[in-house]
C-alpha positions as CSV (number, residue, x, y, z in Angstrom):
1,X,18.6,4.5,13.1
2,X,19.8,3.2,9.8
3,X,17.5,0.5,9.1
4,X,14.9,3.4,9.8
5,X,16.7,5.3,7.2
6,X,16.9,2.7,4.5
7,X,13.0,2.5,4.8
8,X,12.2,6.1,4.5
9,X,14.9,6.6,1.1
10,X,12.9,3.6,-0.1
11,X,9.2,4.9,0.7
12,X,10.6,8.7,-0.7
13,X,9.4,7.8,-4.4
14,X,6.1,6.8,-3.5
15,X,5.3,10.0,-1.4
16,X,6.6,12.0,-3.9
17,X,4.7,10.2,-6.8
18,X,1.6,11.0,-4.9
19,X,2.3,14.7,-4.2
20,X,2.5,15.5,-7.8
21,X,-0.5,13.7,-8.2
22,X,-2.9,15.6,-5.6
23,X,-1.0,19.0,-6.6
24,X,-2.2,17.9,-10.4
25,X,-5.6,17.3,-9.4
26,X,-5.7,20.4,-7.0
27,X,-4.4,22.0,-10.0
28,X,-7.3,22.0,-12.2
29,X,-9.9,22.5,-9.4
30,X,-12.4,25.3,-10.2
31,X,-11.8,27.6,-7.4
32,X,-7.7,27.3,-8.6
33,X,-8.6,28.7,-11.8
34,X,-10.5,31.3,-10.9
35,X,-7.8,32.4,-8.3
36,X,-5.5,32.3,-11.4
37,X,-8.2,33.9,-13.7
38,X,-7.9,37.0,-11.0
39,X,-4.3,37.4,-10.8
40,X,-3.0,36.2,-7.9
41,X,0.3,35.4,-7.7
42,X,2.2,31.8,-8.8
43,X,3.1,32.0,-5.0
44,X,0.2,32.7,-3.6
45,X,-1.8,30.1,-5.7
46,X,0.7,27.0,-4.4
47,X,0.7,28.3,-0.8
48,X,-3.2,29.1,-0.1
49,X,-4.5,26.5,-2.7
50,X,-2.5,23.8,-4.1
51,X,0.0,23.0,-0.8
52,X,-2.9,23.4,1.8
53,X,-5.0,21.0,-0.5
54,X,-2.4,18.1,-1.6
55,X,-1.2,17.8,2.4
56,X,-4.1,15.7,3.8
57,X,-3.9,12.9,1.4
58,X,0.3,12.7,2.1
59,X,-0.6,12.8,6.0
60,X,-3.2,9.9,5.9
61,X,-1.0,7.6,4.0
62,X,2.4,8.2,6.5
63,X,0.1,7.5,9.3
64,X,-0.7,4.6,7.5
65,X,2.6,3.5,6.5
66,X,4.1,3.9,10.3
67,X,3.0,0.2,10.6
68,X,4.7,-1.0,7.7
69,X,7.4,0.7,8.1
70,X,7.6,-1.0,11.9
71,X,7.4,-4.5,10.4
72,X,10.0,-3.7,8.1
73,X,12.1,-2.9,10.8
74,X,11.2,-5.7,12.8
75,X,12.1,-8.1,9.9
76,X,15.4,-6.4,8.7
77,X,15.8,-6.9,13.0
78,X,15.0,-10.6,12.8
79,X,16.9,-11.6,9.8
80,X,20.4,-9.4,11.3
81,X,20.0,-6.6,9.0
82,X,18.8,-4.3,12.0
83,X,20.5,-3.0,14.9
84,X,23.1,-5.3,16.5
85,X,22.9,-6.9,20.1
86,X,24.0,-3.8,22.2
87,X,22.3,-0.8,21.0
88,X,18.8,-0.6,21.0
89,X,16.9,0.6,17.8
């Protein structure tokens, strides 16, 4: 459990570096501006446009990084860094 915790706190930057990437880019999208150009809502605009849009990029790239984040394991396992002898990881 804590060797899969280490690698998540290390992977957080990157996921979070490409959020406020896809919610800039979603951000300046035509249909966002009219929505904003009608008046809807802050809320509404990150909810219905900007969250719904920036999600499938995050989700491909953790499906992605599930193997990586295996071998990591795997090696922090091999070189004793990893769970110890009795309790499985």
């Amino acid at each position: 459990f804590n060797a899969m915790l280490a690698i998540a706190i290390v992977r957080i930057p990157f996921y979070v570096r490409l959020a406020r990437g896809q919610a800039l880019v979603v951000r300046q999208y035509t249909y966002v501006q009219a929505a904003k150009t009608f008046g809807a809502s802050r809320w509404h605009l990150i909810n219905w446009h900007i969250l719904r849009n920036s999600l499938p990029p995050l989700i491909v790239q953790a499906s992605l990084d599930i193997g990586s984040a295996i071998l990591m394991a795997a090696t922090l396992g091999f070189i004793g860094l990893g769970a110890q002898q009795p309790s499985a990881e």
